[in-house]
Every structure is written in structure tokens, then in C-alpha cells.
N, C-alpha and C positions, 0 to 999 in steps of 0.2 A: 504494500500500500504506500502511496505517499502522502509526505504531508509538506505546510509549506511554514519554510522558518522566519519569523518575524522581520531576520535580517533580507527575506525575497529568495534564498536558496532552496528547492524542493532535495528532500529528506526521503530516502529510498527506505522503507522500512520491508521484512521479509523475513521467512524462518528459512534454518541451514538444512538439505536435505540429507546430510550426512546423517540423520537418525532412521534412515531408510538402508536396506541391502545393496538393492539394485546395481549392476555393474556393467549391464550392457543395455543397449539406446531401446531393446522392447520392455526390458526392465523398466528402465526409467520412464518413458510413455507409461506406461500403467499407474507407475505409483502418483503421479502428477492427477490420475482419475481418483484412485484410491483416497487418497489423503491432501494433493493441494487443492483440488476442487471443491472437497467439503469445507475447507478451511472458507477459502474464498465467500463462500455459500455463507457459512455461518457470520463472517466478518462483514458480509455486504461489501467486500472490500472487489473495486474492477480497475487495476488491476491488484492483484496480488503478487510480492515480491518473492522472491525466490533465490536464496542461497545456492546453487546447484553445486553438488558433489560430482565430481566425473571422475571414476576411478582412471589409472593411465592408460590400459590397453582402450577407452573407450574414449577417452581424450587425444590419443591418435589418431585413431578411427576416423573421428569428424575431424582433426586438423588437415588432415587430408584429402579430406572429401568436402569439397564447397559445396554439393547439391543434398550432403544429408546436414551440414549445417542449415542452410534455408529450412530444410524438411522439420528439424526441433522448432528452429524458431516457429514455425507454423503450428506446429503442434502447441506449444507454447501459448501463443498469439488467442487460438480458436478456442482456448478455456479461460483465458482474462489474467493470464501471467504472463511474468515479465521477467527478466536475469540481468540484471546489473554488475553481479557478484559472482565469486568460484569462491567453495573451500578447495585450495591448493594443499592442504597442511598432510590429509593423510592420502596417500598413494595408490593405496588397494586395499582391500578385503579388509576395510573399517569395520563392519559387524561381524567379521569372524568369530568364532567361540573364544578363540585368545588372541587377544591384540599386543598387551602390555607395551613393550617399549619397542616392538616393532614398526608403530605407527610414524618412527622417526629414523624410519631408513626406507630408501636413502635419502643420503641429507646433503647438503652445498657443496661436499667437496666432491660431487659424483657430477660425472654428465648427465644420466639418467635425469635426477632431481633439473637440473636446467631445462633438458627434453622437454619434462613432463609440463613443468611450469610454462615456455613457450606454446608448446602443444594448448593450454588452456587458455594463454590471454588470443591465441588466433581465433579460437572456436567464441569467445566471449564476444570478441570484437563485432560477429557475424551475429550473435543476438543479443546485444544490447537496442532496446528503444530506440527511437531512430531521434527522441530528442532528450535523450542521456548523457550526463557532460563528460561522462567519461565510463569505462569499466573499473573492477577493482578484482585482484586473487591474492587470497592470503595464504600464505606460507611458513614452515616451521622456521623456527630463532636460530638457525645453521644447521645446529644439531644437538645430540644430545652429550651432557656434559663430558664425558668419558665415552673413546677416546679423545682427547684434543690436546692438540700443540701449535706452536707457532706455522711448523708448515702444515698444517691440514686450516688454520684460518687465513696463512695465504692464499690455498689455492681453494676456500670459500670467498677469499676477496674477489677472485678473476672470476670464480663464476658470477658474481654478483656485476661486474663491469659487462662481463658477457649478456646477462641478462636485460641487461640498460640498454647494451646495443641494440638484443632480439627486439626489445620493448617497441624500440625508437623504428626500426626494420616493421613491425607489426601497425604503429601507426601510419608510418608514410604508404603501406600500401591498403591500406581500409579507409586511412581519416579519423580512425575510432581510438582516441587514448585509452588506455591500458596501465594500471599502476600495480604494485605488487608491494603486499603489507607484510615486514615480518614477525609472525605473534609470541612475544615472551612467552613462556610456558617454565611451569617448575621443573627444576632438572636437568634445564637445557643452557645450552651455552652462552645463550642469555634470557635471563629470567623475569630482571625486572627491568625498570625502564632506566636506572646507571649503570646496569649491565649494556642495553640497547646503545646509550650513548657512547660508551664506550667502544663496544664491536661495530656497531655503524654508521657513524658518523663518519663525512667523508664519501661515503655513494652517491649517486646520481640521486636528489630526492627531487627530481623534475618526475622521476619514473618509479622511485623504491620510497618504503615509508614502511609505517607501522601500524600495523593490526593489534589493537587495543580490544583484547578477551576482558571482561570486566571481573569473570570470576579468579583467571590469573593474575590480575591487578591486585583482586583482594588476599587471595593468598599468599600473593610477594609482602601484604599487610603494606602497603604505599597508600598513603592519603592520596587520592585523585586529582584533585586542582594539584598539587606539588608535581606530582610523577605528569602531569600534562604540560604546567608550564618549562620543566623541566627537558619534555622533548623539542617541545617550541624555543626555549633557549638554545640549544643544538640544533636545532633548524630541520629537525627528522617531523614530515609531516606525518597526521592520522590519516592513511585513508580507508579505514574501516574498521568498525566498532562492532566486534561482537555480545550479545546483551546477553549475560548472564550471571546466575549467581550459584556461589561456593557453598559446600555444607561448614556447620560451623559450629562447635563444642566447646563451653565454658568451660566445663569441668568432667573432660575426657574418662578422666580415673573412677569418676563418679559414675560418668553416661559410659561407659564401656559397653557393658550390654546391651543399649541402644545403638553404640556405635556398631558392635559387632554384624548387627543386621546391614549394614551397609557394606559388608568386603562382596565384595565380587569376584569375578575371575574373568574378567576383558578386558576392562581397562585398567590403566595405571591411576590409582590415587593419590598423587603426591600428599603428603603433609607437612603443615609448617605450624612449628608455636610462633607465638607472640614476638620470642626473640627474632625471629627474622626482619619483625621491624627496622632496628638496627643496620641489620646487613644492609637492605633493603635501600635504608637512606645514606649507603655507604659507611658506614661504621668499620669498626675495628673487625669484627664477623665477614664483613663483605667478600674478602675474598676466597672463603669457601661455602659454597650458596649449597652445598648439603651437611652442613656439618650435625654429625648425629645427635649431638647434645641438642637438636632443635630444626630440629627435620628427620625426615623419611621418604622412600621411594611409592611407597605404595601404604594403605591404611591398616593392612596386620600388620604390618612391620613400626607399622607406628604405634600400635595397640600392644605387639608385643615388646617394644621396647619401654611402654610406660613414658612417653615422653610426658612433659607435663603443659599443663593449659595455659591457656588456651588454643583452639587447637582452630586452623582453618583447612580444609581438604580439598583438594581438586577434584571434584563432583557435583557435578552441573546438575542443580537439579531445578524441578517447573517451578518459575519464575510467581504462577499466581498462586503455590501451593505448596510455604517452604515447610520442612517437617515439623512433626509435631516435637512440642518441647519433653523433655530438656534439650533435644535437640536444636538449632535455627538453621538462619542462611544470611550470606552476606548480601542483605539487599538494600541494607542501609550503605552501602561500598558500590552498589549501582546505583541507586538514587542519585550519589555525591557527584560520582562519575557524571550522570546525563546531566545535571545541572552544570557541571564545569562545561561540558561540552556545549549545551544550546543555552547558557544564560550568556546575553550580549547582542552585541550586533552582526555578528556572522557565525553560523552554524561552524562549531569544532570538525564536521564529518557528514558528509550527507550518505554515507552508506553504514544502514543497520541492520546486522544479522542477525537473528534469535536463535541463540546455539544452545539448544538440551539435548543432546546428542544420546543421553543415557535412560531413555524411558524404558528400553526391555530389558538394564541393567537396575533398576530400581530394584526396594526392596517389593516383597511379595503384595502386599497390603496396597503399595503404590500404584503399582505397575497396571501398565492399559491393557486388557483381556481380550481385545477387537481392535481391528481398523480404526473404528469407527471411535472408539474411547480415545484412539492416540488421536487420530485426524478434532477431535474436540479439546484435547490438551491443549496442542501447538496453537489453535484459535484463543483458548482459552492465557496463554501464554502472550499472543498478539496481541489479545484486546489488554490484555496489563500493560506492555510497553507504548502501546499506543496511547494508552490513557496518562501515562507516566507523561511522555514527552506535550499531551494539550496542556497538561498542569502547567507544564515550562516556556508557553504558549503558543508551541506550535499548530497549527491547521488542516485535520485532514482535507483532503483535494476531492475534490469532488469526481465523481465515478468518469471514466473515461467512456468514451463514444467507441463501440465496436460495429465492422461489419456484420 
């Protein structure tokens, strides 16, 4: 859906499909019936935005083929959606049964990962709206923290030079800009946004910038207005905001049992206490961004080390339905964020993603039983962010005109 920001910029708002399977192009046609259709339907929203995941073999596929790009976009077009955006970040087989730290390879020091990511802004550039001021694909923070050395972030430097060039290559022959966000993530080689300064500053940010995860924001435990003017001081633009938010434990030791319902076995759930604050704003901590007196890789291993509270977790969960207490969610850490972002005269970002990416990882009790209960989440998830951002007084746009 769009809205329009006080300062006159329209605000691409949309959910990430990367909470879906699907990995090839009849896949994806169907789930766009299944689940963005109802969404649309229930939102009254024409159009409706669309995060599109494209795994890489099917990212090839249409980079190659200009008449099955037309074909999406048309597909696309004839149910009242729209794609502004790519998650770039995970590569393949996102809802496999085991993902863990897989989903961060490969990562910048590989051609593949360059491929892949050019592969995307080509096929984007072919269905972006025809009065869209730009596209956007988000991408992983290089890589993950281990291994890394000085030459493996060299030869992530030249891919990242390479990629500015492909960038630049991709606009002069469409006309359609094309930006690429790198998104901090726990764990990774850079995490928070003085990691980000640090690793990228210096690239082209006519063409590279940063994918701002709101729940990874709160997890690095970074006040938002700080870690935003802070990329604006480095001159590293936002070009795209993923909306969501963290699980969140006052008193771990206490909520264990509560927490225990949350281990899974797909994705990784980083954990960080409170110290990480510190690191976060560059502190004496800072230069080791897993140190285990106040971190973990994943939520047993946080559970089983006893770290102490409070606790924030990397688990995305529905924005309009954070857990029951004692448990919370950092939604007061998105709140802060959308206000840094659209309080002023020009919108911070006019591309927003709604990434819950973990509703068939939820616990039991949560979890959507039907199509139809998830395809009513992510609406139900939409109408919260959109509601968020009229408070901050932006405008939804009135329904578009189809044939």
C-alpha cells in the first residue's frame, strides 16, 4: 500500500514474502492467490506492496528471460500488487526444516553472492511501477562473523565496487535505479550500525546503503534516533526499513520456561543482554560483538548458559500480537525507530517491509493452522504499521485505477 509523507514523498509500504516456500515462478504465482490476494482483500489496500523473495536459481531464470519478467509483472499487475523491493539476504531454501547459519552463505566474498544480487536488481528493475522513484534489494552485513580477516573484507570491498558498477550497468540500460541495503544482523560482521560505519563507509552510496531490520536495531539494544543520525553523519543512506519487532525477557532466569517454548530448530536466534548496549555505542565491549558473558548464537544456548537479563532475541514475531507476559516485544524500539524516521520534513525511507518471517516457527499456541489464519496475520500485521505510521501523519493514497 502506499501512503503519502507530509514532506510530499509516497511511502511504499508491503509484507516480505520470504514467510512463504515457494522457489520457483509457478510457486510463486500461486502463493500471491493464496495469501497476497486475501491480504489485499482484507486491507482494501489496490495496490498492495510486496517484498518478493526470489530464491537464486529462480532469480536467474527471469534475469535472463525478459519475456517471463513482463509475464510476473503481469501476473502481478492483474491482482492489484506491486514490487518495489527484493529480500536479497537469504539465497535458497529459506523454509527448509534447518536453516541456522546457513542462510548466510554465500556471503560478499563469493561471486555467486554478487550473481545473485545483480540477477535481482535486473529482474526488479522490469517490475517496479512505472512511477516508482527507484527499486531497492536488501542484502546480508558481508557475512557472518567467523571466518573473517583483513583479506576476505578486501575482496568483500571489490565485490561491493563491482556491485556499484553492475548497479550503474543495470540503470543505464532500463532507466530504473536500483539501490542495494546492507542489513546489520546479530552475529555478523557487522551488526550494529558502528559496526556498519565502520565496514562501509566509503562505497558508492549513490547505489549501496543500508537496510535498517528494526528488530536487529533493537537487539544490537541502539537507541534509534542515535544509530540513525549516526548513519547520516557517515553519509551511509537508509534505503529500506524492515518493520519488525524482537522477543524480549526481563527476567530470563525467571521466564525460562516461557522462554523454552520459543527454541526452535530453523532459524538462528541470536541473543543479546543489556550489556550489549555498550558494545553497541562503541564501548570498551565493542570489539567483540559475541562475547559470551552477554551474548549467544542461538536461544538454548542462551538459556543454557544462564546469561543474565535482560534479554533481547532475534525472533521476529506478529507485530499486532506481541507474546503474552512475562514475556514482551521490542515495539517500543519500533515505535522510536518510525518516529525518527517520518517525524520532519522528508521521509527517512520511503521503502517499508513487514518482515515476520517466523509464523510456522512460532510456538504451538501461536502459530497459523490454515492459509487463511496466516494470509489474516500479515493483514493483521499491515493494518498495525499502517496505523503506526497515520499517527506520525502520514496519508494513505487513495486506491489506484486498474484495467
Amino acid at each position: 500500500m502506499r501512503l503519502r509523507h507530509v514532506g510530499g514523498r509516497t511511502v511504499h509500504l508491503g509484507y516480505c514474502t520470504n514467510v512463504h516456500p515457494a522457489e520457483d515462478l509457478a510457486g510463486i504465482v500461486a502463493q500471491l492467490d493464496t495469501y497476497a490476494v486475501p491480504v489485499r482483500e482484507t486491507l482494501g489496500a489496490d495496490p498492495l506492496g510486496l517484498g518478493l523473495w526470489l530464491a537464486a536459481p529462480v532469480a536467474a531464470e527471469l534475469a535472463a528471460d525478459p519475456a517471463a519478467r513482463r509475464r510476473l509483472r503481469t501476473e502481478l499487475t492483474v491482482r492489484g500488487l506491486e514490487v518495489v523491493t527484493l529480500n536479497g539476504f537469504p539465497y535458497a531454501a529459506f523454509q527448509a526444516p534447518v536453516v541456522k547459519g546457513a542462510v548466510y552463505r554465500p556471503d560478499w566474498t563469493t561471486d555467486d553472492r554478487l550473481r545473485y544480487t545483480l540477477d535481482l536488481a535486473r529482474v526488479l528493475a522490469d517490475l517496479l511501477p512505472d512511477d516508482a522513484a527507484r527499486g531497492s534489494v536488501s542484502t546480508l552485513p558481508l557475512a557472518w562473523r567467523a571466518p573473517w580477516d583483513h583479506t576476505r573484507a578486501d575482496t568483500a570491498r571489490r565485490r561491493l565496487d563491482q556491485l556499484a558498477t553492475g548497479l550503474a550497468a543495470v540503470e543505464r540500460d532500463t532507466g530504473r535505479p536500483v539501490r542495494v541495503g546492507f542489513e546489520p544482523e546479530p552475529g555478523c560482521v557487522v551488526e550494529s550500525t558502528p559496526q556498519a560505519v565502520a565496514a562501509l563507509s566509503g562505497m558508492d552510496t549513490d547505489r549501496l546503503g543500508i537496510c535498517l531490520d528494526l528488530a536487529h536495531l533493537a537487539c544490537a539494544w541502539e537507541e534509534p534516533a542515535a544509530a540513525l543520525e549516526r548513519l547520516a553523519v557517515a553519509g551511509l543512506p537508509v534505503v529500506k526499513v524492515q518493520v519488525s519487532a524482537a522477543l524480549e525477557a526481563a527476567d530470563p532466569t525467571a521466564d525460562a520456561a516461557a522462554m523454552r517454548r520459543w527454541v526452535e530448530p530453523r532459524f538462528l536466534h541470536q541473543t543479546r543482554t543489556a550489556d550489549c548496549a555498550t558494545a553497541s555505542a562503541g564501548g570498551p565491549r565493542a570489539a567483540d560483538p559475541a562475547d559470551p558473558s552477554w551474548a549467544a548464537d542461538d536461544l538454548d544456548a542462551a538459556l543454557d548458559a544462564a546469561l543474565p537479563g535482560p534479554w533481547r532475541v532475534h525472533y521476529h514475531v506478529p507485530l499486532h500480537a506481541p507474546p503474552e507476559p512475562p514475556l514482551g516485544s521490542t515495539l517500543p524500539v519500533l515505535r522510536a525507530a518510525l518516529a525518527a524516521l517520518f517525524t520532519g520534513a522528508d521521509a527517512g525511507c520511503d521503502h517499508l517491509d513487514v518482515e515476520t518471517y517466523t509464523w510456522g516457527v512460532l510456538p504451538a499456541a501461536r502459530r497459523p493452522r490454515t492459509d487463511a489464519e496466516l494470509a489474516a496475520g500479515i493483514a493483521a500485521e499491515l493494518a498495525f504499521t499502517r496505523d503506526e505510521l497515520v499517527a506520525l501523519g502520514l496519508t494513505p493514497l487513495a486506491k489506484a485505477v486498474r484495467a
